[in-house]
BANU-138673 format. One record per residue (C-alpha): x negated, y negated, z negated; chain. Coordinates in pm, whole numbers. Layout:
<pts>
{pt {X,Y,Z},"A"},
...
</pts>
This chain:
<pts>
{pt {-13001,-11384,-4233},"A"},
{pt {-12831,-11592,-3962},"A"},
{pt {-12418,-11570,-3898},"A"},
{pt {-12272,-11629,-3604},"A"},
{pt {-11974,-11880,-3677},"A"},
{pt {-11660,-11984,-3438},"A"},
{pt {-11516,-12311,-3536},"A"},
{pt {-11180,-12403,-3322},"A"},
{pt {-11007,-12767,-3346},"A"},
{pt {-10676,-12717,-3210},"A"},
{pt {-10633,-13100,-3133},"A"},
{pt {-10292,-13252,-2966},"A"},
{pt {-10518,-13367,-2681},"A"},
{pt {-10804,-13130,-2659},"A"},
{pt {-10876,-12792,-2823},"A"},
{pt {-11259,-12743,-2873},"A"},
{pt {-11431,-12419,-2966},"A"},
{pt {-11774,-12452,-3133},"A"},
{pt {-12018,-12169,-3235},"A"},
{pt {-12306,-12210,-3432},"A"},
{pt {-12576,-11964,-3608},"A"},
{pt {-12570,-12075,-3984},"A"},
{pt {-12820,-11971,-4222},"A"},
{pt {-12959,-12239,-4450},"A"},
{pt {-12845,-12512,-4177},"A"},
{pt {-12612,-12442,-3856},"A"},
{pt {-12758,-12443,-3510},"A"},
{pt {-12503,-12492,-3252},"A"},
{pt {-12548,-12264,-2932},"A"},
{pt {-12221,-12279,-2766},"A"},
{pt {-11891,-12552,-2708},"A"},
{pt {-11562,-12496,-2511},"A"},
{pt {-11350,-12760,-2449},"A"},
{pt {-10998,-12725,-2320},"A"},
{pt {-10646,-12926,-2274},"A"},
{pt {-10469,-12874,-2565},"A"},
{pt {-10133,-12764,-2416},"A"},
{pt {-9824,-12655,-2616},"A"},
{pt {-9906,-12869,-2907},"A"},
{pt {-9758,-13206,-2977},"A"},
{pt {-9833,-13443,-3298},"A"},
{pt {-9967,-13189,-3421},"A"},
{pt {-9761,-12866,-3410},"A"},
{pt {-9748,-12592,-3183},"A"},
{pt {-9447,-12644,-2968},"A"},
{pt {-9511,-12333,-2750},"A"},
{pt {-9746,-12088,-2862},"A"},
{pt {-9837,-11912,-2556},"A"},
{pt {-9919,-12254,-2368},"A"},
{pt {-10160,-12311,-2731},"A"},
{pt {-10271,-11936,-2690},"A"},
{pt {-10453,-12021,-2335},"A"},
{pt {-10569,-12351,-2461},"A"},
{pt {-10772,-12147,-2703},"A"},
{pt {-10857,-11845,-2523},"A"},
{pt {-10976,-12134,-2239},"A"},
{pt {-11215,-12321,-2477},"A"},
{pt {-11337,-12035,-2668},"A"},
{pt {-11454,-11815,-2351},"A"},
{pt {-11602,-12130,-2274},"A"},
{pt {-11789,-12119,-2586},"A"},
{pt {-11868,-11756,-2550},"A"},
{pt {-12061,-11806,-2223},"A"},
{pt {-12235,-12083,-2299},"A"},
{pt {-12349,-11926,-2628},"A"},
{pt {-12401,-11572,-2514},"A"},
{pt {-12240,-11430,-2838},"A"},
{pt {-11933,-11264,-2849},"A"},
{pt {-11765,-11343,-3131},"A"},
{pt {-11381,-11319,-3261},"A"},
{pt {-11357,-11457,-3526},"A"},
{pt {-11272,-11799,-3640},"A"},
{pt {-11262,-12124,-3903},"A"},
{pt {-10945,-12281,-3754},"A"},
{pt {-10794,-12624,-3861},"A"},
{pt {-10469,-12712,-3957},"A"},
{pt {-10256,-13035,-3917},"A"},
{pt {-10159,-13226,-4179},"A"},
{pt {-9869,-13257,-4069},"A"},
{pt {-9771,-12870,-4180},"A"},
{pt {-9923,-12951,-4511},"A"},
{pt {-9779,-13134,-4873},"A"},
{pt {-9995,-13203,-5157},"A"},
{pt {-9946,-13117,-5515},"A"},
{pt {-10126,-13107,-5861},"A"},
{pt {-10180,-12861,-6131},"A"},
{pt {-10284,-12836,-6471},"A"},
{pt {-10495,-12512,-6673},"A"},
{pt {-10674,-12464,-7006},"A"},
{pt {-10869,-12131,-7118},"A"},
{pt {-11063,-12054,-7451},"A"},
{pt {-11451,-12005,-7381},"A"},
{pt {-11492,-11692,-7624},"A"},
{pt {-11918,-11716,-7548},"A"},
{pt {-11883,-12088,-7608},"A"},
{pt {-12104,-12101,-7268},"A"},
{pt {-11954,-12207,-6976},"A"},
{pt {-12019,-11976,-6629},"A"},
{pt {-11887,-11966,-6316},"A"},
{pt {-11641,-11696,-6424},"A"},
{pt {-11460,-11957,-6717},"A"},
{pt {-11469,-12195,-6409},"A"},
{pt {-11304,-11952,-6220},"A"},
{pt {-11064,-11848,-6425},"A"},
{pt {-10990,-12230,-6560},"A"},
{pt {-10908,-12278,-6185},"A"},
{pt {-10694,-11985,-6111},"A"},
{pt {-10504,-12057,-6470},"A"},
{pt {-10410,-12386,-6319},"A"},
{pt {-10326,-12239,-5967},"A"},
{pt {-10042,-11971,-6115},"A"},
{pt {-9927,-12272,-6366},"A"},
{pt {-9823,-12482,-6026},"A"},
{pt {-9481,-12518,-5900},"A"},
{pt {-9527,-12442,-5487},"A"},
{pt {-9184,-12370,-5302},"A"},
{pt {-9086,-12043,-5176},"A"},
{pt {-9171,-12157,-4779},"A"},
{pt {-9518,-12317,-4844},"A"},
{pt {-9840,-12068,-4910},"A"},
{pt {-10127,-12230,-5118},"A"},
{pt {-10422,-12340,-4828},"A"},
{pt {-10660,-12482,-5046},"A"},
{pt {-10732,-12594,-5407},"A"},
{pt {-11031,-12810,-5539},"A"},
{pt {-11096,-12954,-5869},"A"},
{pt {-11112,-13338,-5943},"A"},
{pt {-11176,-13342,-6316},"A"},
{pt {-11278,-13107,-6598},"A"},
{pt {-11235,-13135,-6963},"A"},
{pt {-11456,-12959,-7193},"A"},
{pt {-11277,-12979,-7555},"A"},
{pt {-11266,-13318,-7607},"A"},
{pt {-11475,-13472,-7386},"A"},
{pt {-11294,-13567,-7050},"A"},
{pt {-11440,-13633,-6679},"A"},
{pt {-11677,-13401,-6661},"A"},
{pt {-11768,-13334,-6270},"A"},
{pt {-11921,-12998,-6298},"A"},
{pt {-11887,-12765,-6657},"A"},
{pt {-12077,-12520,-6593},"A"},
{pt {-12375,-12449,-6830},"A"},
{pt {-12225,-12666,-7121},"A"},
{pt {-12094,-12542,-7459},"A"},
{pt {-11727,-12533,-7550},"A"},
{pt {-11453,-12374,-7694},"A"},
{pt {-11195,-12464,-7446},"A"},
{pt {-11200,-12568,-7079},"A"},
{pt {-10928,-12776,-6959},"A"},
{pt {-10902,-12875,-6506},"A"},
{pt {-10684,-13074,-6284},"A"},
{pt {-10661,-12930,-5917},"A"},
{pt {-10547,-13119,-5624},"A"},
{pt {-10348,-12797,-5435},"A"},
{pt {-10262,-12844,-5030},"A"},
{pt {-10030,-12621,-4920},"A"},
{pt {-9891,-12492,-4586},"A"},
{pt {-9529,-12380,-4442},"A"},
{pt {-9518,-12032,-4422},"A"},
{pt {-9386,-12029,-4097},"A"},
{pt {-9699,-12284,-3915},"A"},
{pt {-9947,-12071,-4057},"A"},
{pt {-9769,-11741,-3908},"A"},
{pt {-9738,-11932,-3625},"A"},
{pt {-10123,-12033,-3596},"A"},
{pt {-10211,-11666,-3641},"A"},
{pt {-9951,-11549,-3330},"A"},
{pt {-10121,-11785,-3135},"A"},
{pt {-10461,-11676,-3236},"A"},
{pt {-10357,-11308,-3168},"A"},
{pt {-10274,-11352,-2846},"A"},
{pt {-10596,-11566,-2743},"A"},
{pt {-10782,-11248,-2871},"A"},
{pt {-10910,-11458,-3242},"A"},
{pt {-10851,-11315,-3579},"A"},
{pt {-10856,-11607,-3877},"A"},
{pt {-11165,-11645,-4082},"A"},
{pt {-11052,-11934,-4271},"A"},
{pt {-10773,-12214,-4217},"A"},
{pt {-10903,-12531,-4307},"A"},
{pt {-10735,-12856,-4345},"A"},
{pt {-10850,-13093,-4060},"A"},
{pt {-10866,-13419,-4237},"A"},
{pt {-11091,-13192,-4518},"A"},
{pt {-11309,-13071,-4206},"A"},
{pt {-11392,-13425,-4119},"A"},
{pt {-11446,-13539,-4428},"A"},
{pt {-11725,-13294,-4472},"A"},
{pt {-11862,-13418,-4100},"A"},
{pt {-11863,-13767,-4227},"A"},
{pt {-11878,-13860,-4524},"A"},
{pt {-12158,-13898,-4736},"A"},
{pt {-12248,-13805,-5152},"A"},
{pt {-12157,-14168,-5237},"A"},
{pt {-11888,-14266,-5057},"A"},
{pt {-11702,-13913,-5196},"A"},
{pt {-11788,-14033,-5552},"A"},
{pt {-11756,-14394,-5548},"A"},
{pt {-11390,-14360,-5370},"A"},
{pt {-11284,-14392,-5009},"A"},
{pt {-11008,-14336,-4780},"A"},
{pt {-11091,-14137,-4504},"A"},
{pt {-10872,-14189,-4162},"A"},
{pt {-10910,-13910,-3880},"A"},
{pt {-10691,-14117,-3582},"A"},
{pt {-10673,-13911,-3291},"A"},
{pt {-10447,-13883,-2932},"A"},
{pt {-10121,-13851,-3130},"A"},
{pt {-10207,-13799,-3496},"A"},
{pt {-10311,-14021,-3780},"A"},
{pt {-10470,-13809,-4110},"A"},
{pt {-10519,-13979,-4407},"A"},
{pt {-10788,-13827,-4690},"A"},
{pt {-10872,-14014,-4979},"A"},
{pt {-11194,-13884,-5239},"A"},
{pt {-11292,-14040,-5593},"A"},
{pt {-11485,-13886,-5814},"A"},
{pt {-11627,-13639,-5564},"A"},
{pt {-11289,-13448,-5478},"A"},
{pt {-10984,-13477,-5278},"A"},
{pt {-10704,-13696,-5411},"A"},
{pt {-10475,-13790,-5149},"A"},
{pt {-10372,-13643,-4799},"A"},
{pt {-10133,-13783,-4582},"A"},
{pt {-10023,-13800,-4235},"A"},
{pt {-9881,-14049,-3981},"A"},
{pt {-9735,-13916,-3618},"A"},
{pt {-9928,-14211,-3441},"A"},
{pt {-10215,-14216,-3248},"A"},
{pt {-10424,-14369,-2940},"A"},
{pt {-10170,-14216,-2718},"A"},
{pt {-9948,-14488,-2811},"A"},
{pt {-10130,-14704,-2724},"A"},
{pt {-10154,-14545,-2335},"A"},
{pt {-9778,-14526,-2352},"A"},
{pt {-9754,-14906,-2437},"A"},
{pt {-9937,-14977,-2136},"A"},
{pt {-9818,-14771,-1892},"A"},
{pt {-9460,-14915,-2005},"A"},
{pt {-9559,-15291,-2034},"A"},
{pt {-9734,-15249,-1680},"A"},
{pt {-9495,-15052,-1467},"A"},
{pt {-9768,-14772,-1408},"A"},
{pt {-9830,-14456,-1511},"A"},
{pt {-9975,-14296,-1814},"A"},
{pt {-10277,-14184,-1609},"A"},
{pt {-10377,-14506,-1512},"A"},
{pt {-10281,-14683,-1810},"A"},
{pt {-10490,-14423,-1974},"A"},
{pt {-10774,-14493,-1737},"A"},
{pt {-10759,-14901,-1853},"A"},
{pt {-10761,-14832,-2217},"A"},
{pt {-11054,-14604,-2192},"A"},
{pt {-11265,-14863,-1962},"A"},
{pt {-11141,-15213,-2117},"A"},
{pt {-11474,-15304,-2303},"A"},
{pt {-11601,-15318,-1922},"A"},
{pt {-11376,-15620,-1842},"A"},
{pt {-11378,-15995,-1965},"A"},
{pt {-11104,-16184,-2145},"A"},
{pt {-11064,-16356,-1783},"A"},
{pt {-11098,-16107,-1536},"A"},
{pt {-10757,-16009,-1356},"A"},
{pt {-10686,-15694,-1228},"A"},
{pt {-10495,-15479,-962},"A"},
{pt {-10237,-15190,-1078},"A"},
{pt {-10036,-14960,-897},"A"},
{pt {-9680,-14972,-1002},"A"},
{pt {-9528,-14622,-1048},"A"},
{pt {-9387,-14447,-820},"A"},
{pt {-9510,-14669,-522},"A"},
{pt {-9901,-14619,-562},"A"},
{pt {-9899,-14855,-207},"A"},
{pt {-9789,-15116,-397},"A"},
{pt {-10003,-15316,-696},"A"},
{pt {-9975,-15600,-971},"A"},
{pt {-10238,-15849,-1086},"A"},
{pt {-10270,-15818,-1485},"A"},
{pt {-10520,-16065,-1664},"A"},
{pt {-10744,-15865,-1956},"A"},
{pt {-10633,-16079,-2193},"A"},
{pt {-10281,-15953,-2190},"A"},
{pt {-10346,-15606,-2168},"A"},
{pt {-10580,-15623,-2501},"A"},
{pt {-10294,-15801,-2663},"A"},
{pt {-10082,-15515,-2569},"A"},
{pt {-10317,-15277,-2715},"A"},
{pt {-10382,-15504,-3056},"A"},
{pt {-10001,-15444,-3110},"A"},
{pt {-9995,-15124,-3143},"A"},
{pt {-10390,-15145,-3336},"A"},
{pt {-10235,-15307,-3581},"A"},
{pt {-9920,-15200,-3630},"A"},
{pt {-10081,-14833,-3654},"A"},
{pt {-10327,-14994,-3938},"A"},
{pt {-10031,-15192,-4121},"A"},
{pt {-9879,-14820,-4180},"A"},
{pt {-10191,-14618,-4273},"A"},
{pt {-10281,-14924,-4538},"A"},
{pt {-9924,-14901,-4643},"A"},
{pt {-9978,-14516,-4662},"A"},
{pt {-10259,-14598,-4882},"A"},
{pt {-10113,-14827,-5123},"A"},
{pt {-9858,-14596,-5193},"A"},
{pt {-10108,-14374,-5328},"A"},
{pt {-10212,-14521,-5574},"A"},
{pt {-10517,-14522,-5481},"A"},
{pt {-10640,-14808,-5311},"A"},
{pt {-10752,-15010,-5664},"A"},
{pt {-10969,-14745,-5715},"A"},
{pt {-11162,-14720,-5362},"A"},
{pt {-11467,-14898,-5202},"A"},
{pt {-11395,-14856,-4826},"A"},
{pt {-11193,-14730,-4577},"A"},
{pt {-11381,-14503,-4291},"A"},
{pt {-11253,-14443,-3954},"A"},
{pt {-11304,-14127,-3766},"A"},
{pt {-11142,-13964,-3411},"A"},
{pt {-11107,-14111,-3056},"A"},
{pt {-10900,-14378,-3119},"A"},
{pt {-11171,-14540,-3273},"A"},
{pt {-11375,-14559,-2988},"A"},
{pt {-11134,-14918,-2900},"A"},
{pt {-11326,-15181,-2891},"A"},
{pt {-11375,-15397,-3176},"A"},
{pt {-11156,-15198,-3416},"A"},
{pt {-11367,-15241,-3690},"A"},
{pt {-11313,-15621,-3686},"A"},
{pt {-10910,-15583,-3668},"A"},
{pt {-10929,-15305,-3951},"A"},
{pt {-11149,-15569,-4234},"A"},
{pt {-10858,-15816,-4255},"A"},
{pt {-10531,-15565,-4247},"A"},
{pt {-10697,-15321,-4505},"A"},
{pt {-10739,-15658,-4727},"A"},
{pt {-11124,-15734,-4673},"A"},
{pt {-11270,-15402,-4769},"A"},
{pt {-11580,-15210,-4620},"A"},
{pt {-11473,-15079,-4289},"A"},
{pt {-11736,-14792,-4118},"A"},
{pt {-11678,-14640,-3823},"A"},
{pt {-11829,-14250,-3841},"A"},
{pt {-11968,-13999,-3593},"A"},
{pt {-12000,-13689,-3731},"A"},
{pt {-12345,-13618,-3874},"A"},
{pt {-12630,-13424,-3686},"A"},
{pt {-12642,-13122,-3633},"A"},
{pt {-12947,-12914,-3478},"A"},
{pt {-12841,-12846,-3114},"A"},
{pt {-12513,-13076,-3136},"A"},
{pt {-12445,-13125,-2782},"A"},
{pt {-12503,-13498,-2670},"A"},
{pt {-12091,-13483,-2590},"A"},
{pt {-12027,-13416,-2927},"A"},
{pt {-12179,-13661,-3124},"A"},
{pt {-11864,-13869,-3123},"A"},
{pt {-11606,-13945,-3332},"A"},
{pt {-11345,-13722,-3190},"A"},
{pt {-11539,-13412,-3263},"A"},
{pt {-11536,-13501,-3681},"A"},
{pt {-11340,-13204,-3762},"A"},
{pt {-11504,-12941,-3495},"A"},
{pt {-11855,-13011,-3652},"A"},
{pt {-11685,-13033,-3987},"A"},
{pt {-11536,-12634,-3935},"A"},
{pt {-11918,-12566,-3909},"A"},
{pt {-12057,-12761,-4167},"A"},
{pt {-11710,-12580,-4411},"A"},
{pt {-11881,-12228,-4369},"A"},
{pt {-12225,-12312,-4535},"A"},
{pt {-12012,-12339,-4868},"A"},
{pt {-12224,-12692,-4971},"A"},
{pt {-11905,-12928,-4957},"A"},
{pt {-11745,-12894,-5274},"A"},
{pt {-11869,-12774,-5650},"A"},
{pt {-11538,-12525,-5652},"A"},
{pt {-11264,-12398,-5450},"A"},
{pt {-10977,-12170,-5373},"A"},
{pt {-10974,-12139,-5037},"A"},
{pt {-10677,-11995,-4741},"A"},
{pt {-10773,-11645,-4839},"A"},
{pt {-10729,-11718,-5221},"A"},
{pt {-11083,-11656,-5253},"A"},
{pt {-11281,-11880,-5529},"A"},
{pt {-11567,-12041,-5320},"A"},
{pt {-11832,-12193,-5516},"A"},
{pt {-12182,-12400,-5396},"A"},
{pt {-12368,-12179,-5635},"A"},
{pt {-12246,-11841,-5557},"A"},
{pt {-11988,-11793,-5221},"A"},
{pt {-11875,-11440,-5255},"A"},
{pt {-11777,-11507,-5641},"A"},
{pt {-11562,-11207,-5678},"A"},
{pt {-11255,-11340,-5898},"A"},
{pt {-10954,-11188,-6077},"A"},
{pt {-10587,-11317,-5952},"A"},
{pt {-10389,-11536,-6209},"A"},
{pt {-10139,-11231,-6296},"A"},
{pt {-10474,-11027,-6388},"A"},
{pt {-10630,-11294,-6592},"A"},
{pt {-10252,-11314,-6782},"A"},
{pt {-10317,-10977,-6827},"A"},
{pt {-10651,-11018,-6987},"A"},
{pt {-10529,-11238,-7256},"A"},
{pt {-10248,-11058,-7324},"A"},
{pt {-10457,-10811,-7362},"A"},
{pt {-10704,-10981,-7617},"A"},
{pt {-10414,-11121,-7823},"A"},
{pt {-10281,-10737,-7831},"A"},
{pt {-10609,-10641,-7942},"A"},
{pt {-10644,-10889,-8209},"A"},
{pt {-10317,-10838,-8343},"A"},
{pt {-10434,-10466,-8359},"A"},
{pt {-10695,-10512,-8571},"A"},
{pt {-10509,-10784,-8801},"A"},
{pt {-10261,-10457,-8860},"A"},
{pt {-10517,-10200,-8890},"A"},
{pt {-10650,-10458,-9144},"A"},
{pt {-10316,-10468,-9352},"A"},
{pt {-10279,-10103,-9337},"A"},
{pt {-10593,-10033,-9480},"A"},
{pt {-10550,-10252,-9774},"A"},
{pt {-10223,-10088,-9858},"A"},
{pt {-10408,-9768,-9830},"A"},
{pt {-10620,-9880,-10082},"A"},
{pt {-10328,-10011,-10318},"A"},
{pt {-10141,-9711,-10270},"A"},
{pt {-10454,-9440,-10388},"A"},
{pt {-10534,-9696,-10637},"A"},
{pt {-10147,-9661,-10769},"A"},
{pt {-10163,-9299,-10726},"A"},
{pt {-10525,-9238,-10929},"A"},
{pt {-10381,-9518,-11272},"A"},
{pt {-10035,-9276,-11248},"A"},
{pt {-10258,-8933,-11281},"A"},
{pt {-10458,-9114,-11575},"A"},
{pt {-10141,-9231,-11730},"A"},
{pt {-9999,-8832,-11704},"A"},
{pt {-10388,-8687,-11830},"A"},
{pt {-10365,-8925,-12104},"A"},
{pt {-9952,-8847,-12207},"A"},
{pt {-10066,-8427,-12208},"A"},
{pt {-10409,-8543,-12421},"A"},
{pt {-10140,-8654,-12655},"A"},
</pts>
């Protein structure tokens, strides 16, 4: 049975609304693109403004589609979000791990983590599994064991952005399916089995935002986030050149079209009448500055993960890597490793528009609501999401508590029925040797 699904990138450049049909595979049958307005590096800086963007790019959508829907997988900025870890262990009473000891494994570790009173949990996903004493285990379920043991990387949200991204929502006429980290979102557009297990860092670089995403071992590790983007790059330009952002924005899109020698005219701002020669060779060395100054910092980023020993490549999504020769500045400043540049991957009826790196985390929304992209999760409705079963209906930590409070009452029941009934026992057995003793004293 096909459902209709409304994916919506709120982007500090462009908003973009996507709806697909998804049954085994999504087929896209609408797209809405709008100026994102009222956000800046990231956050909503005036909700109504963000509101219209929406409401713009998702009627959009809607006509082009022919579907009505209201309802929506929305990203989230990492720049709302932190990143924490958590620890759980449960006793496997069958000695067969299901979903359900998964489940509860996870949700142990979810109540056991520390998250402050102004952050909500947004999504948690496994990296490791221990089943007694065997460690690194991937995916538990259908072994044997007595106890299950998980790691979770958490993400969490400010209370107040995700209020906010629901206001906004309201007003635009969409209620919230699902809030999904964006950097997640693209990872899921882009990145492929190996890469996720083998270890890479995952850059989304877009107008004014940098997200960082590193996977080993098949899960999330690391997310960070960097308030740079290709925008800076415009504003370099426009300031270096004496013209305005428009037409420095203009050069930086259509440099690749220019030779090293080739000189150019510019209008200076604020006189348009009036121009300035500028060789290509300058300008490019302009925008290298920034380049690699904005690489320098996400490498450092990186490195203070922890990480980097541990990864094969680094892959770069979003507009700003549609500069030209990036990939050859990025080998050397991320110390020789692989460097890919990714589109997102096909999907049926994926607009010819779309099929480029700035749409990583709209396609990636899609892709999120056929469940495939992790083994396990808690998602942004606290809902345990699993590739083998989606609507896994799960008990809340406090419940589970419950549960084995409940067992260890009930065993320490039965130990005491146990202890009563053997005094029972010794007390009729007393009571039966004193009547003998009395038969035996009258016999006498």
């Amino acid at each position: 049975m096909l459902k209709t699904i409304l994916g919506i990138d709120i982007g500090s450049s462009k908003t973009v609304a996507i709806i697909a049909d998804v049954g085994e595979e999504p087929t896209i049958t609408g797209v809405g693109i709008a100026k994102s307005k009222g956000i800046r590096k990231g956050t909503i800086t005036n909700i109504d403004q963000a509101a219209n963007s929406i409401k713009q790019a998702v009627t959009d959508a809607k006509r082009i589609a022919g579907t009505n829907v209201n309802k929506a997988i929305v990203s989230i900025s990492t720049a709302y979000t932190k990143s924490t870890k958590s620890y759980g262990i449960v006793n496997i009473p069958s000695n067969e791990i299901t979903i359900t000891e998964i489940n509860r494994a996870i949700q142990t570790a979810l109540y056991n983590a520390t998250i402050p009173n102004d952050y909500v949990v947004l999504q948690a996903i496994p990296y490791d599994f221990k089943v007694d004493d065997v460690t690194d285990i991937e995916d538990p379920e259908g072994m044997s064991g007595s106890r299950l043991e998980v790691s979770i990387h958490i993400i969490i949200a400010q209370k107040s952005a995700i209020e906010n991204i629901k206001k906004m929502l309201k007003i635009a006429g969409i209620s919230i399916e699902n809030i999904v980290l964006s950097s997640f979102a693209s990872a899921i557009a882009t990145l492929n089995e190996d890469e996720k297990e083998q270890g890479v860092a995952l850059i989304d670089i877009g107008a004014t935002t940098s997200d960082l995403i590193i996977f080993k071992d098949n899960a999330v590790r690391w997310t960070e986030f960097l308030g740079v983007g290709s925008h800076h790059i415009t504003n370099d330009l426009a300031m270096a050149l004496h013209t305005s952002i428009a037409k420095a924005e203009e050069i930086k899109l259509h440099i690749d079209k220019f030779s090293d020698e080739d000189i150019i005219e510019i209008p200076l701002i604020g006189d348009e009448q009036n121009t300035q020669s500028a060789s290509i060779q300058t300008i490019k060395e302009i925008m290298n500055a920034r380049i690699n100054e904005t690489l320098m910092i996400l490498n450092k980023l990186i490195e203070d993960s922890s990480m980097k020993g541990k990864l094969t490549g680094i892959i770069l999504t979003g507009g700003f890597t549609n500069l030209p020769d990036l990939r050859e500045i990025a080998i050397p400043l991320f110390g020789n490793m692989s460097v890919r540049i990714a589109k997102p991957k096909e999907v049926e009826g994926l607009f010819d528009n779309l099929k480029a790196p700035e749409f990583s985390t709209s396609i990636g929304l899609i892709i999120y609501s056929l469940g495939k992209h992790s083994s396990y999760e808690i998602d942004s409705n606290r809902k345990f999401r699993s590739k083998y079963s989606e609507d896994f209906s799960q008990k809340e930590p406090e419940e589970l508590n419950h549960i084995n409070i409940d067992t260890n009452e009930q065993t320490q029941q039965t130990e005491k029925e146990k202890v009563v009934t053997i005094l029972d026992k010794k007390k009729e057995e007393a009571s039966l040797m004193a009547k003998l003793n009395m038969w035996f004293k009258n016999l006498f």
